[in-house]
N, C-alpha and C positions, 0 to 999 in steps of 0.2 A: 446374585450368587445362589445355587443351585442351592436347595435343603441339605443337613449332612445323610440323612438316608439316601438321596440321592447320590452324592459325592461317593459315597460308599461301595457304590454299585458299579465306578466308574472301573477301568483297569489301571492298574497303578503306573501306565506308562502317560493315560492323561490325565492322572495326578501329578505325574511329576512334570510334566509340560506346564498343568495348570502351576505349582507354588514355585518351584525350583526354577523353569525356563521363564515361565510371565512375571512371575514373583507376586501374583495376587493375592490378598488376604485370607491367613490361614483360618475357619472360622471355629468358632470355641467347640471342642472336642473332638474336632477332625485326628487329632495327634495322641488323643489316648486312644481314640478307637484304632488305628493305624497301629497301634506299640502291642494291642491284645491281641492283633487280623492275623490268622493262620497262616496267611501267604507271607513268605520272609521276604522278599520284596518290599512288600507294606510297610514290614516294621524298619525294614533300614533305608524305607523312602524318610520315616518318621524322626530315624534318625539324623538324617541330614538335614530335614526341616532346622531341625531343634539345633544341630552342630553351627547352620547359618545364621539363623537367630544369636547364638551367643557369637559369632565372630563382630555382628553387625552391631551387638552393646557393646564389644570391647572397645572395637571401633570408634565407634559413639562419643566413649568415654575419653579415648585417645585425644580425641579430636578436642573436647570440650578442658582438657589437660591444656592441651596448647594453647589457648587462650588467656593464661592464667595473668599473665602480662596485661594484657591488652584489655580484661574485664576489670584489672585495678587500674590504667588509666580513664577507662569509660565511667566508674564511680567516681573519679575527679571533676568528670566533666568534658575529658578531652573526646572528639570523634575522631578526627581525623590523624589515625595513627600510622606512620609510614613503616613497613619493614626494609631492612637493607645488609645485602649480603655480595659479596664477592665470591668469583669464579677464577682460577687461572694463575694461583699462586707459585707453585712449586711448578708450571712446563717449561723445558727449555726454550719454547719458542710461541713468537701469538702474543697477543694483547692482555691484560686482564679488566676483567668484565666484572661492573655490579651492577645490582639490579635494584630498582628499588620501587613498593608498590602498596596502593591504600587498598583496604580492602573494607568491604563493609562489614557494617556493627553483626557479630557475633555468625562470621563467615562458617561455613563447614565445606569443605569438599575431598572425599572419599578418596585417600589415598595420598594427600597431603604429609611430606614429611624433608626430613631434610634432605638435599638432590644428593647428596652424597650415598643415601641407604635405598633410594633407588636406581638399580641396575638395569633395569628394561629402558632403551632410549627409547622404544617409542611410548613407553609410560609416562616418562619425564614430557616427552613433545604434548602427548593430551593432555598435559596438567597443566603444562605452560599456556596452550590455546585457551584451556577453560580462565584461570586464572586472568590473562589477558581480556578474555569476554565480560568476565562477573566485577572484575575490579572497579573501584570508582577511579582510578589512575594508576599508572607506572611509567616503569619509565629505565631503560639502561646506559649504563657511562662506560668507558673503557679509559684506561692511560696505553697506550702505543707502546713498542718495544723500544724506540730511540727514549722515551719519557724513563720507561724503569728503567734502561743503561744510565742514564741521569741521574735519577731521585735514588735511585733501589725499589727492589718489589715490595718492598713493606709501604714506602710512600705512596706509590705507583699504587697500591691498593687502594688506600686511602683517597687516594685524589679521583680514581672509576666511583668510589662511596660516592665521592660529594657533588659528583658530576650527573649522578644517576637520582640524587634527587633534586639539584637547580635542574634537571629534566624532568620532574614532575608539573603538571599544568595544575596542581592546586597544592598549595602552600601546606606541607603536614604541620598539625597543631606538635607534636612529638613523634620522634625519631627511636625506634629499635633497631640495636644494630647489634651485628653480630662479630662478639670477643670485643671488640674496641670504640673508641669514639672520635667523629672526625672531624677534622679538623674546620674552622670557619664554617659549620653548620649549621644553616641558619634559623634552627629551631631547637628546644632544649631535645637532651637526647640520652638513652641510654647505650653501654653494652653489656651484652650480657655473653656469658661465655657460653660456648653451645649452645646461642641463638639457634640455629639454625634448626635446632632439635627442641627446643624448649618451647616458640613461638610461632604462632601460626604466620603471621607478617612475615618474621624473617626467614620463615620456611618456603613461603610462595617468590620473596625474592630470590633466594639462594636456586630455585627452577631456573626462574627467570635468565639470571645467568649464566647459569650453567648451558641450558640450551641455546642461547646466542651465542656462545663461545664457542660451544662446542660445532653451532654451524659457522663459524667463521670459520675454524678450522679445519672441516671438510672442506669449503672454496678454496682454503689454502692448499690442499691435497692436488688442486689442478692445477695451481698457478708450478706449485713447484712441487711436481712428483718424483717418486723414488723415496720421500722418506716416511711413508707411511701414516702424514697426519690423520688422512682418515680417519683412519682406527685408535691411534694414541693421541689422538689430538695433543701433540705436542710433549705428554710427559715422557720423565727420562724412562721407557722402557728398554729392554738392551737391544730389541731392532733400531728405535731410533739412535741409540749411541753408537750401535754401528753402522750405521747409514751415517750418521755427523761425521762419522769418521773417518769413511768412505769417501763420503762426495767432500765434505766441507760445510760450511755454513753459509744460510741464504739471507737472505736481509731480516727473515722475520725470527731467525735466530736470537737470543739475549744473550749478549756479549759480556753482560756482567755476569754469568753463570757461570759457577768454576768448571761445568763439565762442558760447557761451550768453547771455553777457552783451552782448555787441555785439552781439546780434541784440532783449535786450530795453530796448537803449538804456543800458545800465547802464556806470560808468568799470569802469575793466579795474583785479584785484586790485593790490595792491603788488607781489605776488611777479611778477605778466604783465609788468611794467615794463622789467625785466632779464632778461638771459640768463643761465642757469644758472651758478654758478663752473666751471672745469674742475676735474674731480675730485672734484666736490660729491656725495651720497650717493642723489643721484634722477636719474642717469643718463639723457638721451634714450632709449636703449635699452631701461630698464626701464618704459616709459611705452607699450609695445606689448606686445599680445598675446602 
């Protein structure tokens, strides 16, 4: 690294290549000399320095937040800590997808959070590849549309849970999951409500899903086009219900959805009839992504 007299002398267009585009070590008073330099350039290169810097502690701290779970099982003794999350609750049509995935002792990766609060798909897809690369295992389950016309999509959840991790290749000492706990899981386990957002595990699962769902339901787009899964990957937005309603329903439709069946003329289930008890064990809540 050059001396700061030197650096000083540089123009501040390769300054700002040098910390901002390479991201090379800022050296000690490079940034006050920058804050006093005549050129205003300088001083608001000095400020983005400094603006970066604090995004990259917040960040930091974010991150080290989500662990909070996972560094009280590590003081137990547990390592191998599984996260697990479902994708595909509330669409009218499509499988629902969990994911589930070890990660190692005290993971960090920039941008980690739960798939629902990131909107860029191709964000979601490089977190998902990184995630897949650095993991010590994962692994995703689905229950099929004939399955939740069967169980219902609450069960139907639960059963992508438990499938997504008898599909992990090593045994998690404990299970983090997200809002619920699943059934015949073969290691002890917690939920925690707004996992997805609280833990890092079940924040790397809850990617996971989501982008495997979310490509199944682009293939779906080809098999059977005109209703748009593409882009809505299946939830009710009012193209797809007017598309359901238009053409009809295709096999990857759910039949047990009251707006699937109102749309092919069919009386709405027993269970559509009523409103949920309070306190009952299928939560509005747990009925979304």
């Amino acid at each position: 690294m050059p001396s700061l007299e030197t650096l000083l002398q540089e123009s501040v267009v390769e300054l700002r290549i040098r910390f901002l585009v390479r991201g090379q070590c800022v050296p000690e008073g490079l940034l006050e000399a920058l804050e006093v330099d005549s050129r205003v350039a300088a001083r608001e290169l000095a400020r983005k320095i400094r603006s970066r810097r604090f995004r990259n502690r917040a960040e930091g701290q974010r991150l080290r937040n989500l662990l909070r779970f996972e560094v009280e099982l590590w003081s137990k003794g547990i390592s191998l800590i599984a996260g697990v999350d479902e994708a595909g609750m509330a669409p009218l049509a499509g499988p629902v997808v969990a994911g589930a995935v070890i990660l190692e002792r005290n993971y960090h990766l920039r941008g980690l959070d739960d798939s629902k609060k990131i909107l860029d798909e191709d964000k979601r897809a490089s977190l998902a590849r990184q995630i897949k690369s650095d993991a010590i295992c994962w692994a995703v389950g689905q229950a099929e549309v004939e399955e939740i016309d069967r169980i219902n999509i609450y069960h139907a959840g639960l059963l992508a849970m438990r499938r997504a991790v008898e599909g992990l290749r090593c045994k998690p000492e404990f299970v983090l999951v997200d809002a619920r706990k699943i059934p015949d899981c073969p290691s002890p386990q917690r939920g925690i409500v707004h996992g997805d957002a609280l833990s890092s595990s079940i924040a790397a699962a809850s990617i996971l899903a989501k982008t495997t769902r979310d490509a199944l339901m682009q293939q779906m787009d080809a098999v059977y086009p005109g209703y748009g899964f593409y882009a809505h990957k299946g939830y009710p937005t009012p193209y797809h219900c007017e598309r359901l309603r238009e053409l009809g329903a295709v096999p990857i439709h759910r039949r047990s959805f009251a707006r699937v069946r109102e749309a092919l003329g069919l009386a709405p289930l027993q269970q559509d009839l009523f409103p949920p008890e309070p306190g009952s064990e299928e939560p509005e809540e747990l009925l979304a992504d």
